[in-house]
PDB file of N, CA, C and O in Angstrom:
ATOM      1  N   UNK A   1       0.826  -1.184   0.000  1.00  0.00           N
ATOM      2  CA  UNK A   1       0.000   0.000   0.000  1.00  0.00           C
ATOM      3  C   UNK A   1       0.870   1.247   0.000  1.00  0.00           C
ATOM      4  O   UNK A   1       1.870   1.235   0.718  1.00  0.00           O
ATOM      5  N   UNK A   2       0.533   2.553  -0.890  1.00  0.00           N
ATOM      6  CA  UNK A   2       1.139   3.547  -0.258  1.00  0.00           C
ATOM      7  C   UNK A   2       1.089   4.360   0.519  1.00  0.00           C
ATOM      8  O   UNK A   2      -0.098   4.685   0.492  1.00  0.00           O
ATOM      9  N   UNK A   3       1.731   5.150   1.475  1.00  0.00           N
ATOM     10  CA  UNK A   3       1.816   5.923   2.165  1.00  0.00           C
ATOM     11  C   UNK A   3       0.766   6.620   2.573  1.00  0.00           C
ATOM     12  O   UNK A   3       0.235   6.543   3.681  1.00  0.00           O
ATOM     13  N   UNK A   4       0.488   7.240   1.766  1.00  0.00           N
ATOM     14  CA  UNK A   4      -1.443   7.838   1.890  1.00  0.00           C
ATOM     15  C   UNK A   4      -1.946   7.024   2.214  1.00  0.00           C
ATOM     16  O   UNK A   4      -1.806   6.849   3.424  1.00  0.00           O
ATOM     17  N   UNK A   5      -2.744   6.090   1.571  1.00  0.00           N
ATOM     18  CA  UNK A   5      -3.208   4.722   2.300  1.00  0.00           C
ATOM     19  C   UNK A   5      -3.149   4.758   3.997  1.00  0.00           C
ATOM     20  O   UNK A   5      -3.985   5.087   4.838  1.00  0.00           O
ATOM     21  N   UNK A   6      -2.233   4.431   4.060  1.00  0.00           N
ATOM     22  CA  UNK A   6      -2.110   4.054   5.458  1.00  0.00           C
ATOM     23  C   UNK A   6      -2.290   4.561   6.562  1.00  0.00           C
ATOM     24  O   UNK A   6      -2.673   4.167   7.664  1.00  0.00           O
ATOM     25  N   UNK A   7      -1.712   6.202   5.785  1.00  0.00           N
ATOM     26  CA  UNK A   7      -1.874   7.207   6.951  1.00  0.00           C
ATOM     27  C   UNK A   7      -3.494   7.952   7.142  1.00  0.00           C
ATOM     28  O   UNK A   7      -3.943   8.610   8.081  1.00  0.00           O
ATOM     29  N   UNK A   8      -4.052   7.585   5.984  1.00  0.00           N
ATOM     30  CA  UNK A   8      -5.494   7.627   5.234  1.00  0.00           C
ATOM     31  C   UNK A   8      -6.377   6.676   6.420  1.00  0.00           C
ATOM     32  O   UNK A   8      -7.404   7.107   6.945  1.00  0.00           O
ATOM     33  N   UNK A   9      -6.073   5.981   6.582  1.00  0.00           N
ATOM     34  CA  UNK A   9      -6.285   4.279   6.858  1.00  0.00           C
ATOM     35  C   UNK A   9      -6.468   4.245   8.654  1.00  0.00           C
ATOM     36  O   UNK A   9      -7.424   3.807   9.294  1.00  0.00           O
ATOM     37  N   UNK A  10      -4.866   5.030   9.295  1.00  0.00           N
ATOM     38  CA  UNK A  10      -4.872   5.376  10.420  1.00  0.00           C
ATOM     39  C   UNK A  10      -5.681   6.214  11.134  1.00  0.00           C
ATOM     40  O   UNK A  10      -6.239   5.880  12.178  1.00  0.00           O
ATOM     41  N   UNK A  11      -5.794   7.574  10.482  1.00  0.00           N
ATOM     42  CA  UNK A  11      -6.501   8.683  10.694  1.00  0.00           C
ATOM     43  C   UNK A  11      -8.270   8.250  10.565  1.00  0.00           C
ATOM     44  O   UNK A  11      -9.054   9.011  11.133  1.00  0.00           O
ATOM     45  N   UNK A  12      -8.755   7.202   9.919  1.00  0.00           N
ATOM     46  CA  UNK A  12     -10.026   6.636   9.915  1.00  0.00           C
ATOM     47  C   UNK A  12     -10.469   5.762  11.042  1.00  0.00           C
ATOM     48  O   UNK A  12     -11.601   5.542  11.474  1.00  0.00           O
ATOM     49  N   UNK A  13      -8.932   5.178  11.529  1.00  0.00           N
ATOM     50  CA  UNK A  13      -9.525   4.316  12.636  1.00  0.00           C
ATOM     51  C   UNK A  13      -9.509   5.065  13.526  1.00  0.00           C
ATOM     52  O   UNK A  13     -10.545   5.055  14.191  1.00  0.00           O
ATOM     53  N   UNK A  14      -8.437   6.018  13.973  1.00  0.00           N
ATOM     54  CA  UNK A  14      -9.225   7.329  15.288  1.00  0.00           C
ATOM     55  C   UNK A  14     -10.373   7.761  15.380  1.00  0.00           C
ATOM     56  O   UNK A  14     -11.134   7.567  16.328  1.00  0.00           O
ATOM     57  N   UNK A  15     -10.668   8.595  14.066  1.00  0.00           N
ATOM     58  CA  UNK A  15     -11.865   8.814  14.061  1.00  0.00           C
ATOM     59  C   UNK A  15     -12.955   8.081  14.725  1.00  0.00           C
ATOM     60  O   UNK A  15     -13.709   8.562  15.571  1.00  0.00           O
ATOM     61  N   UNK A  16     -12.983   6.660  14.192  1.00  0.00           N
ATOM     62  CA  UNK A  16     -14.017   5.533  14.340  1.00  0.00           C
ATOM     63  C   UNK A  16     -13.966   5.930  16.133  1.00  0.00           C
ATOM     64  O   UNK A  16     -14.952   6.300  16.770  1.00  0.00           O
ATOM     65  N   UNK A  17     -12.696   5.758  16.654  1.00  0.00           N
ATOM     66  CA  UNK A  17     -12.657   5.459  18.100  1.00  0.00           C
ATOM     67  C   UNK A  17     -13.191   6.850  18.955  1.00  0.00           C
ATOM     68  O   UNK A  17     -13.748   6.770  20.051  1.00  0.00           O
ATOM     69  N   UNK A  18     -12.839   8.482  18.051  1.00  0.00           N
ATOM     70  CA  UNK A  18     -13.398   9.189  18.838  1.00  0.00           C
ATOM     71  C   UNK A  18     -15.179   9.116  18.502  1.00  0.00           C
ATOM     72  O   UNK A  18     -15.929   9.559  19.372  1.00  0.00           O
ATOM     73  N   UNK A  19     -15.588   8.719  17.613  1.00  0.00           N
ATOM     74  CA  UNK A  19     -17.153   8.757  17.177  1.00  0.00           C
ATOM     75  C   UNK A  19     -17.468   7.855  18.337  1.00  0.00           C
ATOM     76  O   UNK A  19     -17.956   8.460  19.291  1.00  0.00           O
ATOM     77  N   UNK A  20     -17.301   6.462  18.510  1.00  0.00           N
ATOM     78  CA  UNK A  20     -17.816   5.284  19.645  1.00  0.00           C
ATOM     79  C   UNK A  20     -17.561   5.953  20.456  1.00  0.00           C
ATOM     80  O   UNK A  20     -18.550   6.439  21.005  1.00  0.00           O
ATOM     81  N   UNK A  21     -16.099   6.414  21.058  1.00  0.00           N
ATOM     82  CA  UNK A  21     -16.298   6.989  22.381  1.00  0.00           C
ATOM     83  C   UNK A  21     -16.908   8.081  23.037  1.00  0.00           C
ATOM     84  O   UNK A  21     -16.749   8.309  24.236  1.00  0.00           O
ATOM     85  N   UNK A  22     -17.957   9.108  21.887  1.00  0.00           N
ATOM     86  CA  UNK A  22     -18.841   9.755  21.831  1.00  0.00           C
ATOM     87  C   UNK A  22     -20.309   8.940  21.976  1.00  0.00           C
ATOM     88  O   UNK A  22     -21.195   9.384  22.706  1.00  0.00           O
ATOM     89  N   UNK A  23     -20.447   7.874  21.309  1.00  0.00           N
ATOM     90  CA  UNK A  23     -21.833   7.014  21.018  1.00  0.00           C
ATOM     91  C   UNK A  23     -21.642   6.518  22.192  1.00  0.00           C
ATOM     92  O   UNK A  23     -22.771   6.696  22.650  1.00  0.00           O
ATOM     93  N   UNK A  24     -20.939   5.930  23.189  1.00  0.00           N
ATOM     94  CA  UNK A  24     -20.647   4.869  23.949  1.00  0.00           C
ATOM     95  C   UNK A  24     -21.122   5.863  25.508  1.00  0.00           C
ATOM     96  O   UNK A  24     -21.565   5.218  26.459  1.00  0.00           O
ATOM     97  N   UNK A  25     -21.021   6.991  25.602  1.00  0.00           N
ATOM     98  CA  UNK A  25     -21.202   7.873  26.470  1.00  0.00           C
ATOM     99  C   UNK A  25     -22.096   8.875  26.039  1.00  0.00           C
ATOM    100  O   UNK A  25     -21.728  10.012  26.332  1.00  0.00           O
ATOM    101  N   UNK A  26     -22.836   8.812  25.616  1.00  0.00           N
ATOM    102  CA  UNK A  26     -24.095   9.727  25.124  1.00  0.00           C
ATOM    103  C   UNK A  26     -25.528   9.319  25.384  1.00  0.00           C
ATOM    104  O   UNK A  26     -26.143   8.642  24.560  1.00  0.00           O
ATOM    105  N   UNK A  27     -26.119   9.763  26.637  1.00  0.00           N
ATOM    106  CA  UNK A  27     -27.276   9.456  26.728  1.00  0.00           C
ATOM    107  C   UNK A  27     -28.352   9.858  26.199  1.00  0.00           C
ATOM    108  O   UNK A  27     -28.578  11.002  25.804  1.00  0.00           O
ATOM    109  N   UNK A  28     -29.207   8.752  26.162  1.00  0.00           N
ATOM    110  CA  UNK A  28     -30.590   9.501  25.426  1.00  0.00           C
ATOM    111  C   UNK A  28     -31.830   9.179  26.862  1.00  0.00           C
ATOM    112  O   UNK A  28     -32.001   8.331  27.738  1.00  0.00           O
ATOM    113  N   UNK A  29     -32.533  10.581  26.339  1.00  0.00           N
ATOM    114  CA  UNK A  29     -33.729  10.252  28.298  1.00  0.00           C
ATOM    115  C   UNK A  29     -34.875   9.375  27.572  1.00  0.00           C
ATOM    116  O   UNK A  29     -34.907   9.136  26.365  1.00  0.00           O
ATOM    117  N   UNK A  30     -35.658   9.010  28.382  1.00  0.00           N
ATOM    118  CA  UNK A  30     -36.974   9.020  28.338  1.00  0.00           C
ATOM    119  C   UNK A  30     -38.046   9.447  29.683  1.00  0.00           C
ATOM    120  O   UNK A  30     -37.798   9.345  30.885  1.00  0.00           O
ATOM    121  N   UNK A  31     -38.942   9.808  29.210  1.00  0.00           N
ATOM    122  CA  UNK A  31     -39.390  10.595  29.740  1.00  0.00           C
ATOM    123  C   UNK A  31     -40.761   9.691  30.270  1.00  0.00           C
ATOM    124  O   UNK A  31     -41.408   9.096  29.408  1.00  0.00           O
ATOM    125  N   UNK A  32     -41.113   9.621  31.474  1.00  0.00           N
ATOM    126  CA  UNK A  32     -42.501   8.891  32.004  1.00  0.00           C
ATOM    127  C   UNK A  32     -42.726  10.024  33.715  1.00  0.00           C
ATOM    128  O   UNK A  32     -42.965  11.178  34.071  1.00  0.00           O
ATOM    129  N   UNK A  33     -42.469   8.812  34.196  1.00  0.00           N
ATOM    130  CA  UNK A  33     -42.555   9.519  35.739  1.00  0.00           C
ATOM    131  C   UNK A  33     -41.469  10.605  35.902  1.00  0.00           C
ATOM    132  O   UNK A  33     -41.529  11.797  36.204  1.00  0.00           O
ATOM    133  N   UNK A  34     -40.414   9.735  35.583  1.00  0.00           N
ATOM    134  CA  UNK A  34     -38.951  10.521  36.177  1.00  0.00           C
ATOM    135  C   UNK A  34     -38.007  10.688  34.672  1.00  0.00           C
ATOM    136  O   UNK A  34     -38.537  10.056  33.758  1.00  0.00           O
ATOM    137  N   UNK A  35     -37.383  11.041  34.474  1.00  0.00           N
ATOM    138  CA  UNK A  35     -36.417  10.850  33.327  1.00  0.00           C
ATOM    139  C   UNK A  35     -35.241   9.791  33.914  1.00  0.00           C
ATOM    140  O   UNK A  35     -34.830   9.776  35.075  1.00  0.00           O
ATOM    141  N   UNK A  36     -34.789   8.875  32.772  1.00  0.00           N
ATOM    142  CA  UNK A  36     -34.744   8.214  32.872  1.00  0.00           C
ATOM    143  C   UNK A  36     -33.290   8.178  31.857  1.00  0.00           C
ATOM    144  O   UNK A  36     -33.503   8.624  30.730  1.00  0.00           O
ATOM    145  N   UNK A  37     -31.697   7.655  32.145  1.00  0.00           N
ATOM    146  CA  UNK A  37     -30.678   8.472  31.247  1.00  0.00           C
ATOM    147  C   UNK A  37     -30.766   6.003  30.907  1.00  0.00           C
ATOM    148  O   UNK A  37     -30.833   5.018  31.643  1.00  0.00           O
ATOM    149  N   UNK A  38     -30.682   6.350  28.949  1.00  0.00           N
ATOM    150  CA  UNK A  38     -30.508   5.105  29.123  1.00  0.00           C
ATOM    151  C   UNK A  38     -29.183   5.182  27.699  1.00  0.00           C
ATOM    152  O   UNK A  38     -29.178   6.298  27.181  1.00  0.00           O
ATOM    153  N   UNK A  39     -28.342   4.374  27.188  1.00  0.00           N
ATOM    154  CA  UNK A  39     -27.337   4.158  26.540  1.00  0.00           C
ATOM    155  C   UNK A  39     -27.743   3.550  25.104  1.00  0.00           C
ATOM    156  O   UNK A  39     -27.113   2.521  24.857  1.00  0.00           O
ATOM    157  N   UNK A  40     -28.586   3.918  24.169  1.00  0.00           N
ATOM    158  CA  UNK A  40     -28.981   3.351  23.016  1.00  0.00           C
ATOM    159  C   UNK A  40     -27.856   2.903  22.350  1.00  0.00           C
ATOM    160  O   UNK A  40     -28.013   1.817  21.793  1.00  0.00           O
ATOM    161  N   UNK A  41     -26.374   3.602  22.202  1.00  0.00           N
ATOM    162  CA  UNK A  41     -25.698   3.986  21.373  1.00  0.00           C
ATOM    163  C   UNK A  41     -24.578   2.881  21.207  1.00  0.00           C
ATOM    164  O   UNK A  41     -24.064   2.514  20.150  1.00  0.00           O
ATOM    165  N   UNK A  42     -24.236   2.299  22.872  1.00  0.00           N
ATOM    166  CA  UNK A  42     -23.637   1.147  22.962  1.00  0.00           C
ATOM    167  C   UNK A  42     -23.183   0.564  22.360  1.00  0.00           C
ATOM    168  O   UNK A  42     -21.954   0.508  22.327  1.00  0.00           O
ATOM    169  N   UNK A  43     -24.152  -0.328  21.406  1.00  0.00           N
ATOM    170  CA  UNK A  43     -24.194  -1.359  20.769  1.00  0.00           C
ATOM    171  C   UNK A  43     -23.236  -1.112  18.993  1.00  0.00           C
ATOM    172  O   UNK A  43     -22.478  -1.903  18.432  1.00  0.00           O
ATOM    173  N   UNK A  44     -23.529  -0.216  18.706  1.00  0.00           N
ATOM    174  CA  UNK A  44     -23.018   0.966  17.780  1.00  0.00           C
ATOM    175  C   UNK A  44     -21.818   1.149  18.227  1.00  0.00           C
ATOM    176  O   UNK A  44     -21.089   0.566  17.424  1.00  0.00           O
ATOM    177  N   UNK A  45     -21.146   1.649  19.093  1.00  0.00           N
ATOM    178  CA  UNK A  45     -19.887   1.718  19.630  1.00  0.00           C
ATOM    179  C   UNK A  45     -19.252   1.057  19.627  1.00  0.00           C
ATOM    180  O   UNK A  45     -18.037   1.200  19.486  1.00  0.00           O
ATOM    181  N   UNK A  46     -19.817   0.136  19.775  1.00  0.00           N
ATOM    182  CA  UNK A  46     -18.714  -1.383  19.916  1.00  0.00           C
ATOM    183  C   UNK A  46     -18.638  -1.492  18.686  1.00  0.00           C
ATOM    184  O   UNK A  46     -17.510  -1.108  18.379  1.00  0.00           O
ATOM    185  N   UNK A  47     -19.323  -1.867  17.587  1.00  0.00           N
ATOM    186  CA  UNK A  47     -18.865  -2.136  16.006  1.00  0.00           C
ATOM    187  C   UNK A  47     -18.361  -1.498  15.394  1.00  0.00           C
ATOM    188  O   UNK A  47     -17.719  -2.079  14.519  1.00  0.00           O
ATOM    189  N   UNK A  48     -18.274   0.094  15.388  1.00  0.00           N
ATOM    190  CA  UNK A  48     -17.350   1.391  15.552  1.00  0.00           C
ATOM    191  C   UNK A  48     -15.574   0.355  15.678  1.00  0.00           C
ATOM    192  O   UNK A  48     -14.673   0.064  14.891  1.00  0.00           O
ATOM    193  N   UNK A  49     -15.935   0.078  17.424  1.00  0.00           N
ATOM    194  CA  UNK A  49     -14.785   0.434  17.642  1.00  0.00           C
ATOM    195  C   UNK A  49     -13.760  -1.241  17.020  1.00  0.00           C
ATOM    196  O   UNK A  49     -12.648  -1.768  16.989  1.00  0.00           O
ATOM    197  N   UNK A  50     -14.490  -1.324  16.828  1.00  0.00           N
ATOM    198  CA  UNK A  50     -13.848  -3.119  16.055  1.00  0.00           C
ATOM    199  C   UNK A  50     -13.630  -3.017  14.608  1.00  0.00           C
ATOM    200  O   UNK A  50     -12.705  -3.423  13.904  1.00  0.00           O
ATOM    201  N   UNK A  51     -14.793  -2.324  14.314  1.00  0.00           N
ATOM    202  CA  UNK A  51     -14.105  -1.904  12.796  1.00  0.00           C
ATOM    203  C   UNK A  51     -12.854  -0.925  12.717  1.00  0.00           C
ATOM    204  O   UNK A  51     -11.958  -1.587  12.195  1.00  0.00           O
ATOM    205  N   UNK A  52     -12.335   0.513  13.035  1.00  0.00           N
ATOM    206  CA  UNK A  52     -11.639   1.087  13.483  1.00  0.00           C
ATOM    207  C   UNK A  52     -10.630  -0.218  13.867  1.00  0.00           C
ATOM    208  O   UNK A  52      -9.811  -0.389  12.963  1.00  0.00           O
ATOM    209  N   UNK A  53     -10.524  -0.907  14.663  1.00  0.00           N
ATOM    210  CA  UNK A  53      -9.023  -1.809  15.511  1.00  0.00           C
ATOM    211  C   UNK A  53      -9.203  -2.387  13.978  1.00  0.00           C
ATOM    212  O   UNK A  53      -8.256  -1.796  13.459  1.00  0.00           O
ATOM    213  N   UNK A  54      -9.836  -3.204  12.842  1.00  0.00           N
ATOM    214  CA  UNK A  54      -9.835  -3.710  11.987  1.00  0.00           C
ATOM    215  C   UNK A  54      -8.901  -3.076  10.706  1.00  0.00           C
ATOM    216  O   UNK A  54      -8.275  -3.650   9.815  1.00  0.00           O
ATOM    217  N   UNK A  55      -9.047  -1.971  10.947  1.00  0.00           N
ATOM    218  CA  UNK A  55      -8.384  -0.648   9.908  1.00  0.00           C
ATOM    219  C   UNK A  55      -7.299  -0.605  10.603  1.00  0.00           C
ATOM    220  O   UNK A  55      -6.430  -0.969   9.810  1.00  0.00           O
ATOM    221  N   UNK A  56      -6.980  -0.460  11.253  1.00  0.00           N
ATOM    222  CA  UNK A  56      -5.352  -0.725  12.198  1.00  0.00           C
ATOM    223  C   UNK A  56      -4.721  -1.627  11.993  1.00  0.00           C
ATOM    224  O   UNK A  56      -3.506  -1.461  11.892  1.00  0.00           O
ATOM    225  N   UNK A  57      -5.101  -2.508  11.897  1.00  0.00           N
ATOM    226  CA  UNK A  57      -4.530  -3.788  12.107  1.00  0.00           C
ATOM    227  C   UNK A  57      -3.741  -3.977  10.770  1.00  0.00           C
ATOM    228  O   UNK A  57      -2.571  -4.310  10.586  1.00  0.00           O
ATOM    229  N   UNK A  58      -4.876  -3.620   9.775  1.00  0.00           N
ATOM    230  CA  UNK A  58      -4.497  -3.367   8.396  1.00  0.00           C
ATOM    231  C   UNK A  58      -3.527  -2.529   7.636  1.00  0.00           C
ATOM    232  O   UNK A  58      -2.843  -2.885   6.677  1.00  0.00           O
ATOM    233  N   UNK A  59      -3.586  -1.039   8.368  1.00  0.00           N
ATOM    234  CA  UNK A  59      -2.337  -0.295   7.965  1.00  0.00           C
ATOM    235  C   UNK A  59      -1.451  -0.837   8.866  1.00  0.00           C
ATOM    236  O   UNK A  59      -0.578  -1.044   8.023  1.00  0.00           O
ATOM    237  N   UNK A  60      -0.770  -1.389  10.271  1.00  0.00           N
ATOM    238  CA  UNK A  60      -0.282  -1.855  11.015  1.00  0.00           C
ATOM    239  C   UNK A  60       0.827  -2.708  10.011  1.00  0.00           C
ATOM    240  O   UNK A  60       2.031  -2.511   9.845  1.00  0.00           O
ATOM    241  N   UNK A  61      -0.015  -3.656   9.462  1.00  0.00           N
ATOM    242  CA  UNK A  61       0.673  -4.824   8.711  1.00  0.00           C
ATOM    243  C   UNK A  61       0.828  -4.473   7.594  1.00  0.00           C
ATOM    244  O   UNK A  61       1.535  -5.349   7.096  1.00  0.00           O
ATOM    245  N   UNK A  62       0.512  -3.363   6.486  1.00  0.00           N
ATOM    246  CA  UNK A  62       0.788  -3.075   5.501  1.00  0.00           C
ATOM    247  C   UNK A  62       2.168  -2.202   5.235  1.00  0.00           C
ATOM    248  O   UNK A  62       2.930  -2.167   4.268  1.00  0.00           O
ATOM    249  N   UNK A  63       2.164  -1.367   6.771  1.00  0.00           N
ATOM    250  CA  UNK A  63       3.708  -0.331   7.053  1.00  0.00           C
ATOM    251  C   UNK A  63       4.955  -1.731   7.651  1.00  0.00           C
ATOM    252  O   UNK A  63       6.165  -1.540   7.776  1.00  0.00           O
ATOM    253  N   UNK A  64       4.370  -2.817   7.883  1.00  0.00           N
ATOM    254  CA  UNK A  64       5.073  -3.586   8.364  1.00  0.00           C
ATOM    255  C   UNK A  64       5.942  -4.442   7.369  1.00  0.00           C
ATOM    256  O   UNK A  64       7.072  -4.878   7.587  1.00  0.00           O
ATOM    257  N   UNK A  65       5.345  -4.560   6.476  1.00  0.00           N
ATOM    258  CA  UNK A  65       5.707  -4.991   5.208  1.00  0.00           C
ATOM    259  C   UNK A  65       6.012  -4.403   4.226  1.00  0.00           C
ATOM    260  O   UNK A  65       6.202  -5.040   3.190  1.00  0.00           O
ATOM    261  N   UNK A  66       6.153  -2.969   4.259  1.00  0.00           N
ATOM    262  CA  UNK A  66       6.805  -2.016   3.806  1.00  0.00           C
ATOM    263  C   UNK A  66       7.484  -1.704   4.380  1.00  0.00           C
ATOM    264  O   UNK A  66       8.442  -1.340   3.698  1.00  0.00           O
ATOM    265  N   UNK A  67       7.662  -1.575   5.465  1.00  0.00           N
ATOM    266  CA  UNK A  67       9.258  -1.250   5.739  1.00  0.00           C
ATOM    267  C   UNK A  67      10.435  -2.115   5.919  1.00  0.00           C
ATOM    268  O   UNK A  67      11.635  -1.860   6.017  1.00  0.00           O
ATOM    269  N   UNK A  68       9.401  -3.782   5.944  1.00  0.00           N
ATOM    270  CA  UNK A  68      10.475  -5.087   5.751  1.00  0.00           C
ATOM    271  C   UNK A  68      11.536  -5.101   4.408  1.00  0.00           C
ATOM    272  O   UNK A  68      12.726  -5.364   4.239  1.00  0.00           O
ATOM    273  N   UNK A  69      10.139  -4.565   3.366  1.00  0.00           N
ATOM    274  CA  UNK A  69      11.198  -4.298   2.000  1.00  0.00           C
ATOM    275  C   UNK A  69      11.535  -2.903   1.696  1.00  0.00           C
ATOM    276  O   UNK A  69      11.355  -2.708   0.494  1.00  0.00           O
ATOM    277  N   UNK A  70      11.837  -2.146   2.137  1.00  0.00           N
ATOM    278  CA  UNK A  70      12.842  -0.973   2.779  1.00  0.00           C
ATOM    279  C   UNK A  70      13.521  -1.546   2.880  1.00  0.00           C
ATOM    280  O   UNK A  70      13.989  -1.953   1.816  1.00  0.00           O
ATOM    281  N   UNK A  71      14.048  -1.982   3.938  1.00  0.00           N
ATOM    282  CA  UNK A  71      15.473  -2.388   4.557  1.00  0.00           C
ATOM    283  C   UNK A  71      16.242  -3.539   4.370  1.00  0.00           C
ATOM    284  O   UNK A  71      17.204  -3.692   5.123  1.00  0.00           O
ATOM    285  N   UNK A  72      15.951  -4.580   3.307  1.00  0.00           N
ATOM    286  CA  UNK A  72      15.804  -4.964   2.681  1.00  0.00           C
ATOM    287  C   UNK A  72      16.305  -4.538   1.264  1.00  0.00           C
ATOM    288  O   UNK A  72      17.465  -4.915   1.100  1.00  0.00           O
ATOM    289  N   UNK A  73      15.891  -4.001   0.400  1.00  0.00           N
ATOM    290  CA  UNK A  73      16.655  -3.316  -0.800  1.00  0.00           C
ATOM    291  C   UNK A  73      17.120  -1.838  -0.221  1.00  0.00           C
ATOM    292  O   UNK A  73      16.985  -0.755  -0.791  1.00  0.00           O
ATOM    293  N   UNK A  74      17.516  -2.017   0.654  1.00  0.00           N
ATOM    294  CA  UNK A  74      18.691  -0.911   1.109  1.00  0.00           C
ATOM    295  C   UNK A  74      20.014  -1.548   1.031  1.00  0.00           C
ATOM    296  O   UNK A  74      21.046  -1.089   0.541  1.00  0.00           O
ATOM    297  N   UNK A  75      19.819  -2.626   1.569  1.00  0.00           N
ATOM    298  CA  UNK A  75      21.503  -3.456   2.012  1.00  0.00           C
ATOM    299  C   UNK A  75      22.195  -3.509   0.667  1.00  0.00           C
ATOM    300  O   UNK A  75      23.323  -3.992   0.572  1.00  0.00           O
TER     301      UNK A  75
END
C-alpha cells in the first residue's frame, strides 16, 4: 500500500474510536414519571470500535511490510 493509504487508513480508525467513544457515552432520556438516562448507542460503539481496531490492524501490517522491504533493498 502507499503511504497515503495508510496514513489515510490510520486517521479513519481514530476517528471511528473518537465517534464510539462519543456514542458509547451519550445518553438519550426518556421521559414517564422521572427521566430516565438510558445508553442506546452502545451497541453501535462497539462495532465502531472493532471496525476502526480492523483498519489498524491493516495499515499496522501493511507499514510492516513495507518497511520489511525498505530495509531490505537498502543493504
Amino acid at each position: 500500500m502507499n503511504f497515503k493509504y495508510e496514513i489515510c487508513l490510520l486517521l479513519a480508525a481514530i476517528g471511528f474510536f473518537v465517534v464510539s467513544a462519543f456514542l458509547y457515552s451519550y445518553p438519550t432520556y426518556q421521559e414517564g414519571f422521572a427521566y430516565i438516562a438510558t445508553f442506546d448507542y452502545q451497541g453501535f460503539a462497539f462495532s465502531l470500535v472493532g471496525f476502526g481496531t480492523l483498519l489498524m490492524v491493516a495499515a499496522s501490517i501493511s507499514f510492516m511490510k513495507r518497511s520489511k522491504t525498505l530495509t531490505v533493498n537498502s543493504r
